[in-house]
C-alpha positions as CSV (number, residue, x, y, z in Angstrom):
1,X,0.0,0.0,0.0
2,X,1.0,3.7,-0.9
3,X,0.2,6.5,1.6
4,X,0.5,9.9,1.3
5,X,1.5,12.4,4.1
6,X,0.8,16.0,3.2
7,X,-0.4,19.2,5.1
8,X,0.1,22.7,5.0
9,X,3.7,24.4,6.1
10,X,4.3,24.1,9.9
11,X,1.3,21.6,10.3
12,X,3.8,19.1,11.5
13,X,3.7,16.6,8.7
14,X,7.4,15.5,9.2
15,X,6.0,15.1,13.0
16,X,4.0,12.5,11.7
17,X,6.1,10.9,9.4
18,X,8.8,10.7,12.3
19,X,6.0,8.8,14.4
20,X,5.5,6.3,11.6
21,X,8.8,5.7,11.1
22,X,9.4,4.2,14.8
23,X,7.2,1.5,13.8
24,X,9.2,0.7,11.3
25,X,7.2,2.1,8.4
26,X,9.5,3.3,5.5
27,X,9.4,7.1,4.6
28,X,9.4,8.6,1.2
29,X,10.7,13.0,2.5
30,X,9.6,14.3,-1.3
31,X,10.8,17.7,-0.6
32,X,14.2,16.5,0.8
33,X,14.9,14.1,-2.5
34,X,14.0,16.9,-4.4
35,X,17.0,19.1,-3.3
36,X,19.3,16.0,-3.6
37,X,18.1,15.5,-6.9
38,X,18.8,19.2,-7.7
39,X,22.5,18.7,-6.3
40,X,23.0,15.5,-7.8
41,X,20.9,14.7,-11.1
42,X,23.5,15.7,-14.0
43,X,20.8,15.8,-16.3
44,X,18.4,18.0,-14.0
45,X,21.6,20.4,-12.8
46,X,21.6,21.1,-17.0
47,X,18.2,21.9,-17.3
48,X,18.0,24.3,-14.2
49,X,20.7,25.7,-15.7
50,X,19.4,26.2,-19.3
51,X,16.4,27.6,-17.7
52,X,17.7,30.2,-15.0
53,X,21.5,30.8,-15.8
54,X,24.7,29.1,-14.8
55,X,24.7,31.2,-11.7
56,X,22.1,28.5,-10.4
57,X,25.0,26.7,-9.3
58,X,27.9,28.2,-7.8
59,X,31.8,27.7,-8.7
60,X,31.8,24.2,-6.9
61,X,29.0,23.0,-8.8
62,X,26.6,23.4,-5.5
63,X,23.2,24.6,-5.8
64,X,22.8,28.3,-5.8
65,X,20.0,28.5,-3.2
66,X,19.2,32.4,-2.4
67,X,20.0,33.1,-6.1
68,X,17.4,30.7,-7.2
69,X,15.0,31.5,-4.5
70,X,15.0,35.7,-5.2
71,X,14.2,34.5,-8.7
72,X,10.9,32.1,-8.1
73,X,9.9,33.7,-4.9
74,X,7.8,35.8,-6.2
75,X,7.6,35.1,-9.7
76,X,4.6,32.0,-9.9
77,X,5.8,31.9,-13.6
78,X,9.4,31.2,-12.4
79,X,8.7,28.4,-9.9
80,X,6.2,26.3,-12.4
81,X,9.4,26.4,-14.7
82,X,11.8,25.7,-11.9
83,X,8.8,22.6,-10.6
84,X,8.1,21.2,-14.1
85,X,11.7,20.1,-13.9
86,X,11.9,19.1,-11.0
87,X,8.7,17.4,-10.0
88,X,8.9,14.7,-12.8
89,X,12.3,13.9,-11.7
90,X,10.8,13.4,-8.5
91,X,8.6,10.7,-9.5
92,X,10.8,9.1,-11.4
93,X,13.0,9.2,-8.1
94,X,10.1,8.1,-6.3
95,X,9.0,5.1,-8.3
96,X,12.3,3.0,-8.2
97,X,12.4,3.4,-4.5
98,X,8.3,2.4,-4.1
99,X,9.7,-0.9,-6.1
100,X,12.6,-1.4,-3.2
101,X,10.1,-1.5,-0.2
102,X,8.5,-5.0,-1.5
103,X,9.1,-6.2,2.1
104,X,7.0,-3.9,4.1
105,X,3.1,-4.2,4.5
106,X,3.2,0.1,3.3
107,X,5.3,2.5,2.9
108,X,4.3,6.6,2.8
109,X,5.4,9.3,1.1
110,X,5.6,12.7,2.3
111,X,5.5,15.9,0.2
112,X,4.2,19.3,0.7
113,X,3.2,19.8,-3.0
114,X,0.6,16.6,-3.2
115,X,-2.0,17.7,-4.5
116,X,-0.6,20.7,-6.6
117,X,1.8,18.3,-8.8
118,X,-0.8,15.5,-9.1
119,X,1.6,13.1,-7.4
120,X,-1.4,11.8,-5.1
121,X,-2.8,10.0,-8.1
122,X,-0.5,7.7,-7.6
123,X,-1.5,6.9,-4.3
124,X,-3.7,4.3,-2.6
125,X,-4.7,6.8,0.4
126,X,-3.9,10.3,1.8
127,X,-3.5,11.5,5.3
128,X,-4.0,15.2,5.4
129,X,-2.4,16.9,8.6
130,X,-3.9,19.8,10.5
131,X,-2.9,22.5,12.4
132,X,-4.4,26.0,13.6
133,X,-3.0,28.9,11.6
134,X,-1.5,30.3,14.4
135,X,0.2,27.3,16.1
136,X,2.2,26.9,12.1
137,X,3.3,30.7,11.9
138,X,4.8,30.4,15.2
139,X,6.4,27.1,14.8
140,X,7.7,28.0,11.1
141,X,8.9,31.3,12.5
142,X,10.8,29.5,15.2
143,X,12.0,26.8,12.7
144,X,13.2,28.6,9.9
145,X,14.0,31.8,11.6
146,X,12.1,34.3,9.2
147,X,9.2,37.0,10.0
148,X,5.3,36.2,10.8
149,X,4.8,38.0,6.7
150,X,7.1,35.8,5.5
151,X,5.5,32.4,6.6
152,X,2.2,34.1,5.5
153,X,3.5,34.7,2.0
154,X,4.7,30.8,1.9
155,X,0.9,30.0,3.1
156,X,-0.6,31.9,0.3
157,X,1.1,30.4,-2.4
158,X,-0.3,27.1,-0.8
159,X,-3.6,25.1,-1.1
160,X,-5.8,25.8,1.7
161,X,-6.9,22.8,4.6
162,X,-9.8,23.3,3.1
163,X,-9.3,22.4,0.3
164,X,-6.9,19.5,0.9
165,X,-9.4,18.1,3.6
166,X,-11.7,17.8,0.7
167,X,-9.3,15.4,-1.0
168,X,-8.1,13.4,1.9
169,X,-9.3,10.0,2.9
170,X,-7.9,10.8,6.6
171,X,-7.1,13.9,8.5
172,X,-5.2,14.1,11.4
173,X,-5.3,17.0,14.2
174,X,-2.4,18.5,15.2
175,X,-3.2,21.0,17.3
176,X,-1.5,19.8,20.9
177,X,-4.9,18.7,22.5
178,X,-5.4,15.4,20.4
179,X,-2.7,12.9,20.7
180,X,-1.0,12.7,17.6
181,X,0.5,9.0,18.5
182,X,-2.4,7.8,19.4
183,X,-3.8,9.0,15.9
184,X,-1.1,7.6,13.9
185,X,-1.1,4.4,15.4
186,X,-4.8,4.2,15.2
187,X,-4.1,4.6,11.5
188,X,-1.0,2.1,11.6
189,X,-3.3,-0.3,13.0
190,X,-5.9,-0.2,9.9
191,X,-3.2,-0.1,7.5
192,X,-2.1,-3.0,8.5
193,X,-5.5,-5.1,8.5
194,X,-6.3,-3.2,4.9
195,X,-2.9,-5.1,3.7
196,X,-3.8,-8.7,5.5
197,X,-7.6,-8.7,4.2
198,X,-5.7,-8.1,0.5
199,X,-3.4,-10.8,1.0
């Protein structure tokens, strides 16, 4: 079985994912691949640079973070050419290692973008995770050391929880009066009698 993990920024989705992965589940970080990918994909490193400059990488061949970022920050145009690169790599990325888990009842995926690049297609089911607005400005804040606006600006550019509850087969709460453990491993526990009733 495939599951997704996905939730707005700060909602705690690598909380989640960190949960799962004590019971031995095998985790899929998206995101993280993706800048790996950039760093390490010869044919992707060409593209990004035929598409934004050679300054996209620096003089040791290392991605060019802040210059890339001042470019697609706040050009939408920008980042879909920057994401149409990268995303397909992505799932390319994603597919062989899908195909190297045959010896666990499920694995998840994680990704911020889920729903936005289609990816969830591919999916079997999709936890959405939750979190008031607040609690997430604080924690991103805290976490990536940047201003209350800034986090906002990140937000807007994102899908609303509306709108990914909508899509999701499960929803968990993360807002530090429900027990997340108790909610993942209630999940954990039906995964794992969806994949024996298939057997």
């Amino acid at each position: 079985m495939k599951i997704g993990v996905t939730g707005g920024i700060g909602s705690g989705k690598s909380t989640v994912c960190q949960i799962f992965k004590q019971l031995d589940v095998p985790i899929y970080f998206a995101d993280m691949r993706a800048k790996a990918l950039m760093m390490e994909d010869p044919e992707l490193k060409k593209q990004i640079r035929k598409a934004f400059g050679w300054d996209a990488y620096d003089e040791k061949d290392q991605l060019n973070r802040s210059y890339l970022a001042k470019i697609v920050f706040n050009n939408s145009e920008k980042l879909n050419i920057l994401n149409s690169l990268v995303h397909p790599c992505v799932f390319e990325d994603y597919r062989q290692w899908v195909g190297e888990q045959t010896a666990y009842p499920y694995s998840i995926k994680e990704a911020a973008l889920m729903f936005e690049t289609e990816s969830f297609k591919e999916l079997d089911k999709i936890i959405v995770v939750t979190a008031p607005i607040n609690t997430r400005i604080e924690r991103v804040v805290q976490r990536d050391n940047v201003k209350n606006d800034d986090v906002l600006k990140r937000m807007e550019n994102q899908m609303s929880d509306r709108e990914r509850i909508a899509k999701a087969d499960y929803v968990l709460k993360n807002d530090g009066k429900s027990s997340l453990i108790s909610q993942v491993l209630e999940l954990h526990r039906e995964f794992l009698s969806k994949v024996k009733c298939e057997v």
